[in-house]
Every structure is written in C-alpha cells, then in structure tokens.
C-alpha positions in Angstrom: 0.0 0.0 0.0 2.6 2.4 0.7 3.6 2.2 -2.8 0.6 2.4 -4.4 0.2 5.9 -2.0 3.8 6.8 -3.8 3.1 6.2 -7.1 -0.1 8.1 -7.0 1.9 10.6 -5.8 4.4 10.5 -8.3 2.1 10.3 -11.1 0.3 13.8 -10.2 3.4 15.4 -9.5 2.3 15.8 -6.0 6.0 16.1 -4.2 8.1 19.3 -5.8 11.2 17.6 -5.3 10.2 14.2 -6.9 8.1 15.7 -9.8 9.6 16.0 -13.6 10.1 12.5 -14.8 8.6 11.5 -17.7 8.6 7.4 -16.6 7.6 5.9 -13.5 8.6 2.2 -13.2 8.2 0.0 -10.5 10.1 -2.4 -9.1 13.0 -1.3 -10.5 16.3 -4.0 -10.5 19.3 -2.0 -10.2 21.7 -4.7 -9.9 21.5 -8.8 -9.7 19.9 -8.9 -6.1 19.2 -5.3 -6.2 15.3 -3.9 -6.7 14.7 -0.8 -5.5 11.0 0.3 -5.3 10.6 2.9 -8.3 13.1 4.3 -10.8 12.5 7.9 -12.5 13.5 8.7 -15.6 13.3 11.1 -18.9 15.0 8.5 -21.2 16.0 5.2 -20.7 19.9 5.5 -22.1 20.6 8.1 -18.7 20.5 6.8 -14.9 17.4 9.2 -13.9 16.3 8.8 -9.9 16.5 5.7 -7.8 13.8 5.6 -5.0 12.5 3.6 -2.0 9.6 3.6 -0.3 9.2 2.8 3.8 6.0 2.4 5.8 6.2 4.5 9.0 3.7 4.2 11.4 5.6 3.8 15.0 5.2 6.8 17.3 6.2 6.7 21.1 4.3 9.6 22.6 6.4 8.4 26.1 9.1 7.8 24.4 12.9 9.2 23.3 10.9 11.7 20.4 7.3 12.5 21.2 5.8 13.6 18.5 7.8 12.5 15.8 7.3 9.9 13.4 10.3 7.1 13.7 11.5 4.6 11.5 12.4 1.7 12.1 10.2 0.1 14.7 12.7 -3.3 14.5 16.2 -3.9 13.3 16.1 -4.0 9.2 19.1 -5.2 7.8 17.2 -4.9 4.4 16.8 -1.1 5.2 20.0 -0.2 5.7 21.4 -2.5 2.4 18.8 -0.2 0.3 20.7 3.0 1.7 24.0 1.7 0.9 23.4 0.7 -2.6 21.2 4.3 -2.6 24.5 5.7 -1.8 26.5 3.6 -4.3 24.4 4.4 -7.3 25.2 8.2 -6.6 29.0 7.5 -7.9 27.3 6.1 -11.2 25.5 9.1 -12.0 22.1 8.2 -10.6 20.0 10.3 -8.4 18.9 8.6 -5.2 15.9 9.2 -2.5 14.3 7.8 0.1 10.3 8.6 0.7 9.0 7.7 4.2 5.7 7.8 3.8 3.8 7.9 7.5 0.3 6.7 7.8 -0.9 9.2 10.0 -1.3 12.8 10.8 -0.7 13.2 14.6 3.1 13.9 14.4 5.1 16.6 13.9 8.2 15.6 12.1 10.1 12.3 11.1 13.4 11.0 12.7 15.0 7.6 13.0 15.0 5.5 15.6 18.3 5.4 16.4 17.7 3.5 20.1 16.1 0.6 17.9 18.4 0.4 15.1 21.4 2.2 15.3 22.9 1.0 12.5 20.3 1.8 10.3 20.5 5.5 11.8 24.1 6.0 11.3 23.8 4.8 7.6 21.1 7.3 7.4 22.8 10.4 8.3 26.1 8.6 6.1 23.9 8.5 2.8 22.4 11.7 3.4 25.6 13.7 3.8 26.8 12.1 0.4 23.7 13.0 -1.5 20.8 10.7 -1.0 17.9 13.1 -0.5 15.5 12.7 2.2 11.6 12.9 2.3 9.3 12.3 4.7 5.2 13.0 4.3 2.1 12.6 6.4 -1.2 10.9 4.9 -5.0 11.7 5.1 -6.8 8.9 5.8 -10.5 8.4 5.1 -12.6 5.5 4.3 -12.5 6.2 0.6 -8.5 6.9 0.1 -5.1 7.2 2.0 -3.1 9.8 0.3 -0.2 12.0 0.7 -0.6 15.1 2.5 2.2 16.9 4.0 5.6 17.3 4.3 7.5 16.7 7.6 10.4 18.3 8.8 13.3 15.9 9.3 15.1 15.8 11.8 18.4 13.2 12.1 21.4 12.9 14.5 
C-alpha cells in the first residue's frame, strides 16, 4: 500500500522535489539482487532517480521523540542495504531518495529510531551527507483513500 500511495503521488506530481520525470517504473532491478521500489527517468539511455519507499507508522508519545514519526520500529538489515546501494548508485550518476511515507497525521516531524536500530541511523545520516535526498510526508486517511498530504520536517542525528 505504501507504494501504491507513492506512485499516485508521483504520477500527479504531488512532491516538488520528486516531480519532472517523464517514466515511473516499479520495481526497479538496479543490480542482480538489487530492486529498488521505483526508478524515474526522462530517457532510458541516462540513470534518472533511484527511490525507496518505507512504511512509518511507530510513534512513542512516552518515548525518546514525542511527537515525531520514527523509523524503524525493528532492526532492518534490508533497510540499511537499500541506503547503501542508494549511496553507491550516486557514484554512477544516478540520483537517489528515500520517501518515508507515515500513515498518519498526529506527528510533527520524522526522525530515525536510532535506540532501535542504530545501525540503520548511522547509515542514514552517512547516505544523506553524500547525497541521497531525504523525504518524509504525512497521509490523510478516510474511508474512501489514503493519500499523501504533507511534508515533515526531518530531523536526524
């Protein structure tokens, strides 16, 4: 579901920093053993934008960041191999991003949870500081649709 809420988004051009590509393909294999969730692109000889798509969802109103949105809620090896091979497509020309799309509208901003996985934090702020750009974005939720609503403010380290 989360990347049906993405491409919907992508589609209408609904997040500035994400609009502009002319193709939208899913399930995008990047290398053997590789998929990443969408690639965006203008022409299929140029590496266009590499993205992946997380489900966030965990809030700790008690906890280290009330009010914010976190991701992970468990340790995910698989999350932090997508931000390294993120990172590692930036030195073949490709753009990369990450979309955290949170299923709900009762936070404030996103963060990681760096007391649940800090290994997954640390590659976070790594692959951001190198060029992987970093979006975050609240839903509305009714019983006819979920869809992207707003921009959080992210906030890492």
């Amino acid at each position: 579901r989360p990347n049906d809420i993405a491409e919907e988004a992508l589609i209408e051009g609904y997040i500035p920093e994400l609009k502009g590509w002319s193709k939208i393909q899913r399930e995008f294999t990047w290398r053997p053993g590789t998929r990443f969730d969408f690639c965006l692109r203008n022409n299929t000889e140029t590496p266009g934008m590499l993205l992946e798509v997380k489900n966030v969802h965990f809030v700790r109103p008690m906890g280290p960041n009330p009010g914010a949105a976190e991701f992970p809620d468990s340790i995910t090896a698989r999350g932090t191999k997508h931000l390294k091979h993120l990172a590692e497509s930036l030195q073949e020309g490709w753009q990369a991003s990450m979309l955290y799309v949170v299923q709900r509208s009762d936070v404030n901003r996103f963060t990681v949870a760096e007391d649940i996985d800090p290994v997954y934090a640390k590659e976070l702020v790594r692959v951001t500081k190198l060029g992987v750009q970093i979006h975050a974005w609240t839903c509305s939720i009714s019983l006819e649709e979920i869809r992207l609503d707003a921009p959080l403010p992210i906030v890492l380290g």
